[in-house]
C-alpha atoms as a printed R data frame, in Angstrom:
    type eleno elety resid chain resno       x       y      z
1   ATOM     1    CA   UNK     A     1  14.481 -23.423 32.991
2   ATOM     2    CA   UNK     A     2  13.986 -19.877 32.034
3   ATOM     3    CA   UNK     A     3  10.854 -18.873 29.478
4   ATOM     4    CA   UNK     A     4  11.515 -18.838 25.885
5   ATOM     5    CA   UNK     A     5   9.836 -15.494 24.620
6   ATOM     6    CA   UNK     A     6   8.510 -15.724 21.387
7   ATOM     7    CA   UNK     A     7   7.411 -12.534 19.961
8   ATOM     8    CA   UNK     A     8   5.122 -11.023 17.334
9   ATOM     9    CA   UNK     A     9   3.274  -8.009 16.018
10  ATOM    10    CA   UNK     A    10  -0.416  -7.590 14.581
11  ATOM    11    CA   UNK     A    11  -2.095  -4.943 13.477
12  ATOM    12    CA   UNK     A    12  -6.504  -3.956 13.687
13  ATOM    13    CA   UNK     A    13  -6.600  -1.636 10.623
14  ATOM    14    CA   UNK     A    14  -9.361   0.724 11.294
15  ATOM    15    CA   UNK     A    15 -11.480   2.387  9.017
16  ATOM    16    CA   UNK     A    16 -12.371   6.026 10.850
17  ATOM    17    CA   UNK     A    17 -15.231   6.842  8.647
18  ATOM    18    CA   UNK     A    18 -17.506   3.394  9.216
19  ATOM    19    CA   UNK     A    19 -15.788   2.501 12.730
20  ATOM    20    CA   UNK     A    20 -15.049  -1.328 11.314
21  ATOM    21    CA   UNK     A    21 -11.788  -2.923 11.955
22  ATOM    22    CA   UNK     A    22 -10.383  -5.186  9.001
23  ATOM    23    CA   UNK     A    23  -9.502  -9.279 10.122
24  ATOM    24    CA   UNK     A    24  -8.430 -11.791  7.997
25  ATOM    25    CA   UNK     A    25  -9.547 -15.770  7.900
26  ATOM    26    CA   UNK     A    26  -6.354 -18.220  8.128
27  ATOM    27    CA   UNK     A    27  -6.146 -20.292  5.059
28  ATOM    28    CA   UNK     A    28  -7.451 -24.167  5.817
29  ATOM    29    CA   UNK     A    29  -4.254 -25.101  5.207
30  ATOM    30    CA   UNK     A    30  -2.468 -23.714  8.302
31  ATOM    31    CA   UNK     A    31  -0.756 -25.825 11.106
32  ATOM    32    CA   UNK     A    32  -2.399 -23.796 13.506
33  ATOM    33    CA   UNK     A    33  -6.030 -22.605 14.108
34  ATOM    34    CA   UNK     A    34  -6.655 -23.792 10.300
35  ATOM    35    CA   UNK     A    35  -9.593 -21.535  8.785
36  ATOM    36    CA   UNK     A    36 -10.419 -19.483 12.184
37  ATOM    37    CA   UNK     A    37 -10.858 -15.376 12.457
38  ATOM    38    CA   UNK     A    38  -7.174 -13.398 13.478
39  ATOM    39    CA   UNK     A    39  -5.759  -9.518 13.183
40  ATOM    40    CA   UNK     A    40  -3.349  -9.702 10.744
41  ATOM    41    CA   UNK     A    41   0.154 -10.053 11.759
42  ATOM    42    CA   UNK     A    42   3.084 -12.626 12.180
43  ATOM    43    CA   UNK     A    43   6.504 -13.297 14.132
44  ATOM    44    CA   UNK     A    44   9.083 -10.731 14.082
45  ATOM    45    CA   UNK     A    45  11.920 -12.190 12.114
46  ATOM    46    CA   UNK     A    46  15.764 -11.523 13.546
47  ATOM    47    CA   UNK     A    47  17.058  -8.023 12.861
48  ATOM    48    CA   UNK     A    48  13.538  -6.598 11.809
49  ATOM    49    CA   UNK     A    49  12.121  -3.945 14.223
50  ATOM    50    CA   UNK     A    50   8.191  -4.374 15.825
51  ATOM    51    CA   UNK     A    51   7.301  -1.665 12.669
52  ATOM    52    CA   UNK     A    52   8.837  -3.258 10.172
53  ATOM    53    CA   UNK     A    53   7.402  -6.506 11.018
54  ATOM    54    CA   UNK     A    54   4.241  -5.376 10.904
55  ATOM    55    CA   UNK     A    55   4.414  -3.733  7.133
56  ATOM    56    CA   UNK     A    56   5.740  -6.619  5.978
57  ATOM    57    CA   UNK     A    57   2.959  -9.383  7.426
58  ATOM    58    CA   UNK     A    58   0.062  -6.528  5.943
59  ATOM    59    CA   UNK     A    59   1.997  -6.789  2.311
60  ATOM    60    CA   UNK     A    60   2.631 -10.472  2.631
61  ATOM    61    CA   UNK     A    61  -0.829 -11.515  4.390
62  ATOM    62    CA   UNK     A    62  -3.026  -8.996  2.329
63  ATOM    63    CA   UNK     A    63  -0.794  -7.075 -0.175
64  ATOM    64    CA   UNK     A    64  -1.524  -3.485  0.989
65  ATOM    65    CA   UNK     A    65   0.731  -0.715  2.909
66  ATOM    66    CA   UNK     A    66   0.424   0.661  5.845
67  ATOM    67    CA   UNK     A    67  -0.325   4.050  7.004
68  ATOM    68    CA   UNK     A    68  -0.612   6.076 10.491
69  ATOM    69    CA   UNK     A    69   0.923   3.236 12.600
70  ATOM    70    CA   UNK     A    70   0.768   3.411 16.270
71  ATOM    71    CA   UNK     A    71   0.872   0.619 19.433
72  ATOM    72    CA   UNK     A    72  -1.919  -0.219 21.005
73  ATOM    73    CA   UNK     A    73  -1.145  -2.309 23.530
74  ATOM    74    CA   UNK     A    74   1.126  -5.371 23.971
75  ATOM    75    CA   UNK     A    75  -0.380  -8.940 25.665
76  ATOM    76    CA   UNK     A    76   1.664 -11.775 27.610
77  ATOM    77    CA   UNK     A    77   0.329 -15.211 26.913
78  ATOM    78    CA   UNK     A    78   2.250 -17.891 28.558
79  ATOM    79    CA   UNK     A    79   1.976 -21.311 27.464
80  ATOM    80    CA   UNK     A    80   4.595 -24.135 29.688
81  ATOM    81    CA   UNK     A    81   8.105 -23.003 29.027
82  ATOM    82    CA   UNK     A    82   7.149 -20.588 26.098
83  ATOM    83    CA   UNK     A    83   6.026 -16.631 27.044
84  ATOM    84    CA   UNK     A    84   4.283 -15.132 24.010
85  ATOM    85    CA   UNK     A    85   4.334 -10.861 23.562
86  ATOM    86    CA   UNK     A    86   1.588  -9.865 20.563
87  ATOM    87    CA   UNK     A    87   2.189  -6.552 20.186
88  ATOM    88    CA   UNK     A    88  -0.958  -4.836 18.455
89  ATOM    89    CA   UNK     A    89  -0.683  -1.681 16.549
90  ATOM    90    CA   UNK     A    90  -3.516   0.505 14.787
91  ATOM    91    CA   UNK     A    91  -3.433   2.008 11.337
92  ATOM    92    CA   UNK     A    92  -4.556   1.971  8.332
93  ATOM    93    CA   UNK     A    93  -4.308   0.205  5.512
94  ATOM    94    CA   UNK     A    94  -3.707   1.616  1.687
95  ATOM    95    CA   UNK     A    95  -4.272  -0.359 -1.359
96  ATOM    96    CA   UNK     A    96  -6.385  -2.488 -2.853
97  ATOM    97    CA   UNK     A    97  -6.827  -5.638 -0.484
98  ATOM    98    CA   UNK     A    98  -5.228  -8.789 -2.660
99  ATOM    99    CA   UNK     A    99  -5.099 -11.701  0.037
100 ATOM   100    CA   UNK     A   100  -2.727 -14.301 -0.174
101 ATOM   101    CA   UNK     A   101  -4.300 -17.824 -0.472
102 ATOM   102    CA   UNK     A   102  -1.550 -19.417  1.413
103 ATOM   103    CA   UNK     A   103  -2.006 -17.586  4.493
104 ATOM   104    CA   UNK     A   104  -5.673 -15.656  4.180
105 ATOM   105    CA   UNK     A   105  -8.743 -17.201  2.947
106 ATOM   106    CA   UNK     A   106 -10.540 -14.052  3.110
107 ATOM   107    CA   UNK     A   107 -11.038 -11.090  4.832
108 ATOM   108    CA   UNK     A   108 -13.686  -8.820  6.262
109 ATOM   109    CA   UNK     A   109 -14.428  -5.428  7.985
110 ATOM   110    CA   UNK     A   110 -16.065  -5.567 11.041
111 ATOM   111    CA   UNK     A   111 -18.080  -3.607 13.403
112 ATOM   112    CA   UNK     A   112 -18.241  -4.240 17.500
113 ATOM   113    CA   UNK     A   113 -21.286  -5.923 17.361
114 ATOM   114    CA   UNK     A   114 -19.965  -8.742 15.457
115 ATOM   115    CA   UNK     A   115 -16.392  -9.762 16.948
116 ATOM   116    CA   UNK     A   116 -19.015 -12.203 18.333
117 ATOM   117    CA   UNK     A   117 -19.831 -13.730 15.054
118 ATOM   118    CA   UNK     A   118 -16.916 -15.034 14.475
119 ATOM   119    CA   UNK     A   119 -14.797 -18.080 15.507
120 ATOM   120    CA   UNK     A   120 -11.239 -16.324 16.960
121 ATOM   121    CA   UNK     A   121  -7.664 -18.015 16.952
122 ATOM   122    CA   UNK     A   122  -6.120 -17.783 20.152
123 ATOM   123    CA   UNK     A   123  -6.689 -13.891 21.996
124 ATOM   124    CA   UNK     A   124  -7.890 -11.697 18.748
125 ATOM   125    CA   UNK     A   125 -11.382 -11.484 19.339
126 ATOM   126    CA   UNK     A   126 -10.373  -9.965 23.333
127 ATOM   127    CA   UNK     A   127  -7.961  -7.875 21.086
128 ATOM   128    CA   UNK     A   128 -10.977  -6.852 18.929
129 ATOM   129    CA   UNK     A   129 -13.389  -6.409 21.890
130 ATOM   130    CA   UNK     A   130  -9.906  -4.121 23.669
131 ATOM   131    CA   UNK     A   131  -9.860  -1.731 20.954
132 ATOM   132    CA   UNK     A   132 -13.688  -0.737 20.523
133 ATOM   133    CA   UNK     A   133 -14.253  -0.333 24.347
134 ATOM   134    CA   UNK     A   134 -11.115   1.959 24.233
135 ATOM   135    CA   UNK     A   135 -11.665   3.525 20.862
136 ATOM   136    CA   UNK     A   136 -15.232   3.691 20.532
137 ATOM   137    CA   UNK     A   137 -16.641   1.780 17.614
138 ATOM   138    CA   UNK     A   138 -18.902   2.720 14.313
139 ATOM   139    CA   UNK     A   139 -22.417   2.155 13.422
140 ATOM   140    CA   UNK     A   140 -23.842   0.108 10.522
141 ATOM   141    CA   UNK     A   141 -23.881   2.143  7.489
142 ATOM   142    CA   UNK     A   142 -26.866   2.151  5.444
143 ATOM   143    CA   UNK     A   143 -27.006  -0.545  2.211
């Protein structure tokens, strides 16, 4: 039986001037990984292109735009029958952040030094831990 590809886009909106990267907390609610850590993102829907895909999940999930979008990388996870392509794009995000309490509990930027804090769904915290090594991350800024 061939694979059943299922696939989807996210998004680690960086923030140049601190070095954080925003994620978002999955509403208690959800079927899957209810309450956990993710990037933002979704599945593409039929006819919508990886970009437009990701704009819409960032307005839906957290009710900004997006700005200076470019791919990152894409990762394979296969699972029985089903193969699984996340395809991870950088940007950043304009706006005020308004989550959606259906689908975001809250969210939070983030430095390197704390993708450990935090309780991932599925592969976003090796996404996380991907993008600093390769793009260098910030330091804590003064409070």
């Amino acid at each position: 039986m061939p694979l059943r590809t299922h696939t989807g886009c996210t998004i680690l909106p960086y923030d140049r001037r601190t070095g954080r990267v925003l994620i978002a907390r999955r509403s208690a609610s959800d079927r899957l990984y209810p309450g956990m850590w993710e990037t933002i993102g979704g599945s593409v829907e039929e006819g919508e292109t990886l970009e437009e895909c990701i704009r819409r999940e960032v307005r839906e999930e957290i009710g900004c735009r997006v700005e200076n979008l470019e791919p990152f990388r894409v990762y394979e996870t296969l699972s029985g029958d089903d193969r699984y392509l996340s395809n991870v794009f950088t940007g950043t995000v304009r706006g005020r952040l308004r989550p959606n309490p259906h689908e975001v509990q809250e969210v939070r930027w983030i430095l390197p030094d704390e993708v450990g804090s935090f309780e991932f769904a599925a592969n976003c915290g090796q996404k996380l831990m991907d993008f600093f090594r390769e793009r260098g991350g910030g330091t804590r800024q003064p409070t």
